[in-house]
ROMARMAR-417040 format. One record per residue (C-alpha): x, y, z. Coordinates in steps of 0.5 Angstrom, whole numbers, plus 500, padded with zeros to 3 digits. Last residue first. Layout:
residues N
<X:X, Y:Y, Z:Z>
...
This chain:
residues 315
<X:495, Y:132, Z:670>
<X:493, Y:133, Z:678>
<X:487, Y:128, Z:681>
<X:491, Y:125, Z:686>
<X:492, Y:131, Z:688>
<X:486, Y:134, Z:690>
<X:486, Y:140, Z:690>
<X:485, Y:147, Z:695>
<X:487, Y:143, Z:702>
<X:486, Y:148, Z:708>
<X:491, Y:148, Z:712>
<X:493, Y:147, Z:720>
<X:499, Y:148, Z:725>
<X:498, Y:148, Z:732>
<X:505, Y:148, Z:736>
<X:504, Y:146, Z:744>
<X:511, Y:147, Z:748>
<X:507, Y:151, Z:754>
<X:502, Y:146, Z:754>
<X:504, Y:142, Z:760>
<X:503, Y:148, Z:764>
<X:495, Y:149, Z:763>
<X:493, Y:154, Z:767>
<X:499, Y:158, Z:767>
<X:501, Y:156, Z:760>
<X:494, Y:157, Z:758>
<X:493, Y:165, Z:761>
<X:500, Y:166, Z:757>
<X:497, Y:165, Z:750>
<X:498, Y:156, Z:747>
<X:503, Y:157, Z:740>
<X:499, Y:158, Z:734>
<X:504, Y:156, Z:728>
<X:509, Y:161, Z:724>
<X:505, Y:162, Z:718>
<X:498, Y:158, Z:721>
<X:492, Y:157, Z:715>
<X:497, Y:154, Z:709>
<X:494, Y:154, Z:703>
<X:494, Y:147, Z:700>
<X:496, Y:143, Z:695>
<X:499, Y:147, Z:689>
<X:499, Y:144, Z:683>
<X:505, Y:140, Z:681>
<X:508, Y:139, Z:672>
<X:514, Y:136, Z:675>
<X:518, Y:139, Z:669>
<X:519, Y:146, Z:671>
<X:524, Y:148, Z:667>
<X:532, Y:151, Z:668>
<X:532, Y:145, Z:675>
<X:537, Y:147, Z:680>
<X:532, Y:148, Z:685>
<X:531, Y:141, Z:685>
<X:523, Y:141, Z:682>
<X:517, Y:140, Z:686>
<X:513, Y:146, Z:684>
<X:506, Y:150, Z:686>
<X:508, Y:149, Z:694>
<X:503, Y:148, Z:699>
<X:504, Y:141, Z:700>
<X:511, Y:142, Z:700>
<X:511, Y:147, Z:705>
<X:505, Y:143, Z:710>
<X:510, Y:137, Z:709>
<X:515, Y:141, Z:712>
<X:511, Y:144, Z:718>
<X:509, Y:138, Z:720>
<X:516, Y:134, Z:720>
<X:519, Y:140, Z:724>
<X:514, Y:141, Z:729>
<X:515, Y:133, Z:731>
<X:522, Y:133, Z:731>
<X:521, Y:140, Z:734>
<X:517, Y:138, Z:740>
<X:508, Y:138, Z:743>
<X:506, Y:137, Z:736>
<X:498, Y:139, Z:735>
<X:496, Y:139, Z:728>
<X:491, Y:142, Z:724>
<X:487, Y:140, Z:717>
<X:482, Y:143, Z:714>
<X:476, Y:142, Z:707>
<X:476, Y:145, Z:701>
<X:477, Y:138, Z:698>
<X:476, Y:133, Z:703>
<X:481, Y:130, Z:706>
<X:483, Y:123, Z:705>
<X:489, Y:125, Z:701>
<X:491, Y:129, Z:708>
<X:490, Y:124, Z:713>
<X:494, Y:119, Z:708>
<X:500, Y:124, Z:707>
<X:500, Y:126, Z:715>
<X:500, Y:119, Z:718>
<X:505, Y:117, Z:713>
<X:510, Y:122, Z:715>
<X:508, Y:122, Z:723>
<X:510, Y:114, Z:722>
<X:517, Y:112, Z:723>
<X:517, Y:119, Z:728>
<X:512, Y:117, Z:732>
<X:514, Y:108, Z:732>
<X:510, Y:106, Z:739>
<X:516, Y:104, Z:741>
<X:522, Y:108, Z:739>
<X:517, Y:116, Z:740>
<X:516, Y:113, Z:749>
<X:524, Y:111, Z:749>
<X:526, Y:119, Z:746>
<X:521, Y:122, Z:751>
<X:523, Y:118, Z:756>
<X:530, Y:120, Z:754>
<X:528, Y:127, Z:754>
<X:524, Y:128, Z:760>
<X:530, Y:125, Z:764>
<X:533, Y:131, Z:767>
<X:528, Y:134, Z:769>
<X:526, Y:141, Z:766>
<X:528, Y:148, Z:769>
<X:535, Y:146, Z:771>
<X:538, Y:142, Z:777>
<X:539, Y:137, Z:775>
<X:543, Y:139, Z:769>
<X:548, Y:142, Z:774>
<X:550, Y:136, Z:777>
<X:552, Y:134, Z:771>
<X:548, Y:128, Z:768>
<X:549, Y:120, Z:769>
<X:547, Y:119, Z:776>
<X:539, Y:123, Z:773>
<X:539, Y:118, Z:768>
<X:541, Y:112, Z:772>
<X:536, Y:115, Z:777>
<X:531, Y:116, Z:772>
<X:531, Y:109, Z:769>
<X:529, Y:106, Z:777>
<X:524, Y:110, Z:778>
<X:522, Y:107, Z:770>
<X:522, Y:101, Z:773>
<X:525, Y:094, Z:769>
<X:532, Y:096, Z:769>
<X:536, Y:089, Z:769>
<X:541, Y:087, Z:774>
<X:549, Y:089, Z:774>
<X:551, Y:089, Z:768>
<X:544, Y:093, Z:767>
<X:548, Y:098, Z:770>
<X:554, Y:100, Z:767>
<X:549, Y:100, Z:760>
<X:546, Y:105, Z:762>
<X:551, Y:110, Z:765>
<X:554, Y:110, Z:757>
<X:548, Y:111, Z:754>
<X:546, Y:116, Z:759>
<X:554, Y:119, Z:758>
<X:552, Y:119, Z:750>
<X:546, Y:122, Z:749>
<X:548, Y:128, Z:754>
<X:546, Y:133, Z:749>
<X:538, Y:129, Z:748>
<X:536, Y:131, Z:741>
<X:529, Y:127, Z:742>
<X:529, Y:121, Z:738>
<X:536, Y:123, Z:734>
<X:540, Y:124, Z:741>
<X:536, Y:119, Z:746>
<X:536, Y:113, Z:740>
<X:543, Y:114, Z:738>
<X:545, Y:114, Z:745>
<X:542, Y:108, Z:745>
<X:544, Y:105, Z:739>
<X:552, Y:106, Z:741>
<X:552, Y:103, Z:748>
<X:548, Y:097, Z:744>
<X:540, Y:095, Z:744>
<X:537, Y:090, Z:747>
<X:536, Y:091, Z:755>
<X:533, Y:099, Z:755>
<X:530, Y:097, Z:748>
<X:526, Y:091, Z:752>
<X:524, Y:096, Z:758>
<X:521, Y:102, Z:753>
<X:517, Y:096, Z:751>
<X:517, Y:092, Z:744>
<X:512, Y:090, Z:738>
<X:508, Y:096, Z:738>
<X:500, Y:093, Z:740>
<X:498, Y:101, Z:742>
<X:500, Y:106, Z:747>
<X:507, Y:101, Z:749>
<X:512, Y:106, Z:754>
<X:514, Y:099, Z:758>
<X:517, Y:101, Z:764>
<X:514, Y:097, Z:769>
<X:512, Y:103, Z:775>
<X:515, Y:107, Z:779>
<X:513, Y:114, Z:778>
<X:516, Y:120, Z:777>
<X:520, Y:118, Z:771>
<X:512, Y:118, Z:767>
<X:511, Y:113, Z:761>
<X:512, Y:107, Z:766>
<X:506, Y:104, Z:764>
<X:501, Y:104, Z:769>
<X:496, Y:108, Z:765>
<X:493, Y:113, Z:770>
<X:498, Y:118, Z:771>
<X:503, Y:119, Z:765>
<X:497, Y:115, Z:760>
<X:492, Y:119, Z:763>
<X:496, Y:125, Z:762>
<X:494, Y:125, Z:755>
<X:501, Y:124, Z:750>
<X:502, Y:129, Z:745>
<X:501, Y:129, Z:737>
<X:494, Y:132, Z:737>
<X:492, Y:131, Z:731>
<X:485, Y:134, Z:727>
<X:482, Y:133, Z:721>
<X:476, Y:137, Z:719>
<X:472, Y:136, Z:712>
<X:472, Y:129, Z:713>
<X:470, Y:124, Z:706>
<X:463, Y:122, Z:706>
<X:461, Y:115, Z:704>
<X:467, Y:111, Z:708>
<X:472, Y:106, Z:705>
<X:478, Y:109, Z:708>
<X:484, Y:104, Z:708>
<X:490, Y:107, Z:709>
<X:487, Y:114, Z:713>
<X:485, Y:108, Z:718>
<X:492, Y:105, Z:718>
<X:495, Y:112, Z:719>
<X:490, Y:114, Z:725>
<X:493, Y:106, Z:729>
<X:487, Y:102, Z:731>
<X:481, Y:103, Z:736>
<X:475, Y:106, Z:731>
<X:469, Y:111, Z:735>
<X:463, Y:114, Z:732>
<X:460, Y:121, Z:735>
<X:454, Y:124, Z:734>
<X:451, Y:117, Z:734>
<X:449, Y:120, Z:742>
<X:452, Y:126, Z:744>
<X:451, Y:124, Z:751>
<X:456, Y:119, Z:751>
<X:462, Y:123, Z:749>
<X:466, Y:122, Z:757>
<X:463, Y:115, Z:757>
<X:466, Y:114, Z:750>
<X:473, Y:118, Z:751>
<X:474, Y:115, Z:757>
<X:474, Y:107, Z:754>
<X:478, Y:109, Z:748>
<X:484, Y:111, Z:753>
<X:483, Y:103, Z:754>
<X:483, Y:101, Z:747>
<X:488, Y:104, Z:745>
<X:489, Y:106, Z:738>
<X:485, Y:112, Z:738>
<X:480, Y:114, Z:732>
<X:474, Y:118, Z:733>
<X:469, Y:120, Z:728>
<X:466, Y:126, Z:729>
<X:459, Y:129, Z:727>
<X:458, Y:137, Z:727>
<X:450, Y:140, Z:727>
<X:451, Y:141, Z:734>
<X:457, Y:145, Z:734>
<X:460, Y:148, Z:740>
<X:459, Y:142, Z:745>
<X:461, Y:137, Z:738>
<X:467, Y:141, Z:738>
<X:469, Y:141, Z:745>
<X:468, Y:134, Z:746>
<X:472, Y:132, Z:741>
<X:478, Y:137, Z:744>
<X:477, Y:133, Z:750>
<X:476, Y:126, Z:748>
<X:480, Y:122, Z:753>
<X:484, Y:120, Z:747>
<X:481, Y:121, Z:740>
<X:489, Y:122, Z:735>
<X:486, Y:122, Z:730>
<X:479, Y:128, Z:731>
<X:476, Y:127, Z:724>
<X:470, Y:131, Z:723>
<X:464, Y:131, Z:719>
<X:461, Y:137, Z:716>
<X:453, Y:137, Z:717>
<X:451, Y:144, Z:717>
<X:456, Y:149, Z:714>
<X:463, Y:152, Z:715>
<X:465, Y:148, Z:721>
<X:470, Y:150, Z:725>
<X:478, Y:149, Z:723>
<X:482, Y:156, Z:725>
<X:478, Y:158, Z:730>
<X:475, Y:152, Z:733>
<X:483, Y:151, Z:733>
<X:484, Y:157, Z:737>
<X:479, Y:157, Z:742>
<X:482, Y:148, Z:745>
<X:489, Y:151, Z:744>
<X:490, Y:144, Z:749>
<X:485, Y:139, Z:751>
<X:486, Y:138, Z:759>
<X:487, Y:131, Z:760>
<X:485, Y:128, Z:767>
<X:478, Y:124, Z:765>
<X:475, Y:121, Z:771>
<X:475, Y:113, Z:771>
């Protein structure tokens, strides 16, 4: 199956997280078709990567697109956050890397109804997550659903989507994703279709982040990738919305802070050491000659640190 994904800020995260010497190993958690691996590995011959992806089949491209960097590369099919939990390798990574968005092979070729521009089951699952897009759809009250749309992926019109949802499965079930974006687009004023941006981006972004638990578990990800993380080493994060943009830059602060006390606080007590330096003071957003080849990257945020301290190892 030929590879569709287009690997986003590719020049600037060699910039930020390359080698600095022979030999570092890399961590590249969120694999998918491999093509910022593929990058790397292209642009530094002494690098090795170990991929991590947690569906098997999209794990599957990535290993007949890498096959010529031989034992360069390793794979691991799993959840990234259960892979930091229980790390038991030699070396410690010296370059962790997260693209948090979905590849397009999963819009276009996986057949799970993540795309509201085809007709396919609406199921939304990238790993072994317990419920599909199409059970939350025919589970949840009026209530929870537009809960879901307005905190997963601040939808405006959470409530009359909601509201329309429900007015329809009393009648059949929505098992399609064709069908779930007509409810949507009935749902919305007129003037909402007619946007820039179709009007069920947000509620299949809001179902894809429930079922596969993105937000529940970015947190962990992030502070388990970076305990891993070697001293001196660099970590950078792609996110593609600003819940996603948002947990990442707050963990990066905190991190990057020499106290932890509440600001109220008269004396340092938490006794905290700065973590990390903070590589990217705003982010790195995708140049205008990227955008136009690439329009699926124009809401990309790169993020990254060099971590300076273990904090395990902290008085």
């Amino acid at each position: 199956m030929t590879a569709v994904h287009k690997p986003v800020l590719a020049n600037e995260l060699i910039q930020v997280l390359g080698p600095k010497k022979e030999g570092e190993l890399m961590i590249d958690a969120t694999l998918g078709e491999g093509g910022h691996s593929k990058h790397f590995l292209s642009c530094f011959p002494g690098l090795k990567i170990i991929g991590i992806d947690a569906d098997p089949e999209i794990q599957k491209i990535a290993k007949q697109r890498l096959q010529d960097f031989g034992d360069r590369i390793s794979f691991y099919s799993l959840w990234s956050h259960d892979f930091f939990s229980e790390y038991a390798l030699p070396k410690r990574p010296d370059i962790i890397l997260m693209d948090l968005g979905v590849s397009l092979f999963h819009y276009e070729k996986s057949g799970r109804g993540f795309s509201f521009r085809r007709d396919e089951p609406l199921d939304m699952r990238i790993g072994n997550s317990d419920q599909s897009a199409a059970d939350l759809i025919s589970g949840l009250s009026e209530k929870e659903l537009a809960d879901l749309f307005f905190f997963n992926a601040e939808e405006r019109f959470s409530r009359r989507i909601a509201r329309e949802i429900v007015k329809a499965r009393s009648l059949e079930p929505i098992s399609s994703s064709k069908a779930l974006s007509l409810i949507v687009e009935k749902a919305v004023p007129p003037a909402y279709c007619r946007g820039p941006v179709h009007p069920a981006t947000k509620t299949f972004l809001a179902l894809r982040i429930a079922v596969n638990g993105e937000l529940a578990r970015l947190e962990e990800l992030l502070e388990t990738a970076l305990r891993v993380l070697e001293k001196g080493g660099r970590m950078g994060v792609i996110s593609f919305h600003s819940l996603e943009d948002r947990i990442v830059k707050n963990f990066f602060r905190n991190k990057n802070k020499d106290c932890i006390c509440p600001p109220h606080t008269p004396i340092c007590r938490c006794k905290g050491q700065r973590i990390v330096n903070i590589l990217t003071k705003k982010g790195i957003s995708p140049g205008l000659d990227e955008v136009r080849a690439n329009p699926s990257s124009r809401s990309a945020r790169l993020r990254a640190v060099e971590k300076i301290k273990d904090e395990e190892l902290m008085c």
